[in-house]
N, C-alpha and C positions, 0 to 999 in steps of 0.2 A: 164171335168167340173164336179161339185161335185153336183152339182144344183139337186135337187129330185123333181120329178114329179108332178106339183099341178094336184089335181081334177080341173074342168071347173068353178064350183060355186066360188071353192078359188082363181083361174085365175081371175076370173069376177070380186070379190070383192076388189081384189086388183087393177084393171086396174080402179073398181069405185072411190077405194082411190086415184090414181093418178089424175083422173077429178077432184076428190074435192078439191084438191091442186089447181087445174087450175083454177075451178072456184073461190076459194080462191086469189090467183092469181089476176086474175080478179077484184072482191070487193075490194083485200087489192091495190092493181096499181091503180082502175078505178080515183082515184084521180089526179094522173100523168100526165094522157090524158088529163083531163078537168078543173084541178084546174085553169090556166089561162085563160080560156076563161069563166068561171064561175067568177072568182074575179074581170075579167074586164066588168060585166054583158052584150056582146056579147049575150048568151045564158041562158036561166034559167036552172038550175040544171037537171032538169029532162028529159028537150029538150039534153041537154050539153050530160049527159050520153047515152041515144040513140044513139046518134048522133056518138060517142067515141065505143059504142058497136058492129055499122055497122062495122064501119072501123076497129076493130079487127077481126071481123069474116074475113073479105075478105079479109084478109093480107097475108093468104097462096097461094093467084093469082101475087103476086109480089114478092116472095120470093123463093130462093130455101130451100133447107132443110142442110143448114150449120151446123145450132146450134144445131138441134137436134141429125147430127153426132156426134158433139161435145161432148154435154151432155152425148149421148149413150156409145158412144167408147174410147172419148177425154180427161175425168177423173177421173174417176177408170175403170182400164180396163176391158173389158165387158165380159173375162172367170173368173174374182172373182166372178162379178155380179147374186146374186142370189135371188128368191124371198124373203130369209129375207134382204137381204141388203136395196131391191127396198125397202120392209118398212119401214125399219131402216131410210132410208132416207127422206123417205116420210113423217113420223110422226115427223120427227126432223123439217124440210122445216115448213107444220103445223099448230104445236105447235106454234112454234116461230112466225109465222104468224099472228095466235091467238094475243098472248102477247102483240106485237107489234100495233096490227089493234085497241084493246081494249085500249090501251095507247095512241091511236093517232099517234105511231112513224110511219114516212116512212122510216121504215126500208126497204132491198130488199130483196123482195121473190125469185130473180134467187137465189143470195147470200145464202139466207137459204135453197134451195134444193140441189146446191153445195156442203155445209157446212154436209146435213145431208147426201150425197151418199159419201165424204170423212168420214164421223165419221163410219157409217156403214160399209165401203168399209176398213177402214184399223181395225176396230174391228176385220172385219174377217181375211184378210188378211197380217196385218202390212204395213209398210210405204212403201213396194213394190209395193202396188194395185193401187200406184198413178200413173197416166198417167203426167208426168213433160211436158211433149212439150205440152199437151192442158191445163194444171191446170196453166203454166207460163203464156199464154197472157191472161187468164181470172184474176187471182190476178195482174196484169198487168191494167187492164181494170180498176178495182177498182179505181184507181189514177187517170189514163189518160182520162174514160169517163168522172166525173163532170169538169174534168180541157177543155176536148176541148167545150164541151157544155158552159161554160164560155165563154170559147175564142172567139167561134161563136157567142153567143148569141149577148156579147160586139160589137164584129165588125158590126154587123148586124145594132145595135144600131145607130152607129156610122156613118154608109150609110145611113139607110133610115131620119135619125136626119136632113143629110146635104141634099141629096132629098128633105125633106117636106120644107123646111125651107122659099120658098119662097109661101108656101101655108098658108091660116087661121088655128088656131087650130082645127074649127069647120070640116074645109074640110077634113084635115086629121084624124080625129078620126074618123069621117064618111068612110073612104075610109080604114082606118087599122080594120073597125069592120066587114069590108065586106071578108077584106084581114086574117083577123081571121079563118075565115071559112075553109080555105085551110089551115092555117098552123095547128089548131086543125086536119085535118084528116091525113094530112102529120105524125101528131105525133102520133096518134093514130094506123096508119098502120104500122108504124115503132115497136110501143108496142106490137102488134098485131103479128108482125111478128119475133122479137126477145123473145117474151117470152113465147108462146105458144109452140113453140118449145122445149121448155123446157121440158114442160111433155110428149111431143111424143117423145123425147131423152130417159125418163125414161119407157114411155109404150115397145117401140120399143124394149130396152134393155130386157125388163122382157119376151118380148114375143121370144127374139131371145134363152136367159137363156133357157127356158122352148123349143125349138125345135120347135117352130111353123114359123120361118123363115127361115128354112134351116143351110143351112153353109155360107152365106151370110147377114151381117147387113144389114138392110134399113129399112124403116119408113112406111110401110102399108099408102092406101090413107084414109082407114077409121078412121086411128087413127090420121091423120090431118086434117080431118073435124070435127072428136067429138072434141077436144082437142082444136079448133078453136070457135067450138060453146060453149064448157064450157067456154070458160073465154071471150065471149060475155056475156053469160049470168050473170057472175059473176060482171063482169061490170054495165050492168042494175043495180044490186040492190047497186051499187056505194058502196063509202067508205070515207061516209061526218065527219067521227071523221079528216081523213086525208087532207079532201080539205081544211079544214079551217087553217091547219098550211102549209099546199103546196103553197095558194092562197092568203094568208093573212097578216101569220103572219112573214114571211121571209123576204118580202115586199111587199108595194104597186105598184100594176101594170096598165098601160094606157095599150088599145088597139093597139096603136105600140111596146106597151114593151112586152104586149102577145104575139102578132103576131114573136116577134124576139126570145123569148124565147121558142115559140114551135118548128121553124125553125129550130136552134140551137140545138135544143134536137133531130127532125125528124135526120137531117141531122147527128147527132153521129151516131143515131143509125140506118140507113141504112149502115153506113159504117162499120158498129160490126156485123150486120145481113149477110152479104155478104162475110167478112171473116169469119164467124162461129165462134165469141167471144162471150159467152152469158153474157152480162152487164147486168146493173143495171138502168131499164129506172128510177128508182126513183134518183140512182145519177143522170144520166141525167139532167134531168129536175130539180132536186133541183141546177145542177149550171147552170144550163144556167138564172134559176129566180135569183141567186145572180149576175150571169154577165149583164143582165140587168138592177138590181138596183146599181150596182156598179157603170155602163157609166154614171148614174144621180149625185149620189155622195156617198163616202163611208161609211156615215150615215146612206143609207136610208135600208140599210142592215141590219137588227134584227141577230146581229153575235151570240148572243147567242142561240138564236131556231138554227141556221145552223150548230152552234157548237155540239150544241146536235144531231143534226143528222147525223152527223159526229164519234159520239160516237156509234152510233148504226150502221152505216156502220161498225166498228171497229169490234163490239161484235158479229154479226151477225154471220158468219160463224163459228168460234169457240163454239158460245153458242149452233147454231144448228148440227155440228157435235159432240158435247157430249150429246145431245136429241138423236139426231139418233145410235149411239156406242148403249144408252143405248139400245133402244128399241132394236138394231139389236140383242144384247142379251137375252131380252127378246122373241123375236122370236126364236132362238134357243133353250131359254131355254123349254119353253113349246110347242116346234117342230112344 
């Protein structure tokens, strides 16, 4: 490995950059978690974010550590991996971030820290540093998570529609505001758990680069608690440019079309957490809100906001691995 020796303070500062990404993370997702139980006024905004922040932190008690293998080892292979790369990637991730949270887009933050450890990773290395059998079901996932989150959400629709049916509207809005409650934290742990992992993927690798894990990858337990609390905290101070085109402007949502649409999103993404695919809970949850406004009628769907976010899915990883290439040279250049 070609990797040279950081001092402790440039260790530090770099593993700082990685949290900031998480709690970034955090802020730029925290809309995800809580847009539908927020636009179905369930919860006030700042109850709603709490609420979405617990159930991040304590997500690393139901999960193993798939994605952060993933991330670590799974795409760019972890003997290119060196502290310029990790920043390369990191500032590319970001940046992009930024762009995106300041536009209101729900773009995805896994997607742009992908995007920036590919642009970095093959700066230094060329189109060899890809790890193909982890970067395939992640570009894979892209597709297939807003597509099953639809699917779910739809079906879900479509059960509890014929369940309520011989109930008052009153009864059931009452009974899906309570039933709210569980499917926000269902989604939230799910976020909490596939996305966090994300940056301990990237800490893990920088500390393995650097020799402080042996000859062995794995994930330190302290760098799955900080990395857990970062993007609780990022959470907390929410990311309302995003909730209002998450919660609003996609469609309008009842308290059983929340409740199916967080369900639908939990339930993708335990099943991406568990194989160790790191998705996109913002695809996620952006199809499962259009597979529930769709079971109503295909109107009630704002195609063009979805369309748009749909572009920024597209852009995402390309724009953030030519941020990251740059910086990764940048760091090279000025050592």
């Amino acid at each position: 490995m070609d990797a040279v020796a950081l001092s402790l303070p440039l260790l530090a500062g770099l593993i700082g950059i990685a949290l900031l990404f998480d709690f970034l993370n955090g802020l730029h997702d925290a809309a995800n978690s809580i847009a539908t139980i927020v636009s179905t006024r369930v919860l006030r905004p700042q109850y709603a974010v709490a609420w979405a922040a617990f159930f991040n932190f304590i997500a690393f008690l139901f999960f193993g550590l798939h994605v952060a293998q993933t991330v670590g080892k799974g795409i760019v292979a972890a003997d290119v991996v060196n502290a310029q790369v990790v920043f390369g990637a990191l500032m590319g991730a970001i940046i992009w971030n930024v762009v995106t949270w300041l536009g209101g887009i729900p773009s995805s933050s896994s997607h742009a820290l992908i995007g920036g450890l590919l642009g970095a990773g093959i700066a230094k290395a060329g189109i060899g540093a890809v790890v193909w059998s982890g970067l395939g079901p992640t570009l894979l996932a892209i597709v297939l998570s807003p597509l099953i989150g639809f699917a779910l959400a739809l079906l879900l629709v479509l059960i509890t529609s014929w369940l309520a049916r011989g109930f008052s509207p009153f009864a059931v809005d009452r009974s899906f505001r309570i039933l709210q409650f569980a499917s926000a934290s269902l989604y939230s742990l799910g976020h909490g758990g596939n996305d966090a992992q994300k940056t301990m993927g990237i800490i893990a690798v920088l500390l393995f680069s650097q020799g402080h894990l042996g000859e062995q990858f794995y994930v330190p337990f302290w760098v799955v608690i900080t990395c857990q609390a970062a993007m609780g905290l990022g959470t907390l101070f929410g990311g309302w440019r995003i909730v209002h085109t998450m919660g609003s402007k996609i469609t309008r949502l009842t308290p059983m079309q929340g409740f199916c649409a967080e369900t639908g999103g939990a339930l993708t993404l335990f099943g991406a957490t568990w194989l160790g695919i790191p998705v996109s809970t913002t695809h996620t949850i952006t199809g499962a809100i259009v597979g529930v406004g769709a079971a109503r009628r295909v109107s009630a769907v704002r195609w063009n906001v979805a369309s748009n976010i749909v572009v920024a899915w597209v852009v995402t990883i390309p724009a953030a691995a030519l941020i990251g290439a740059m910086f990764y040279a940048l760091a090279r250049l000025f050592g």
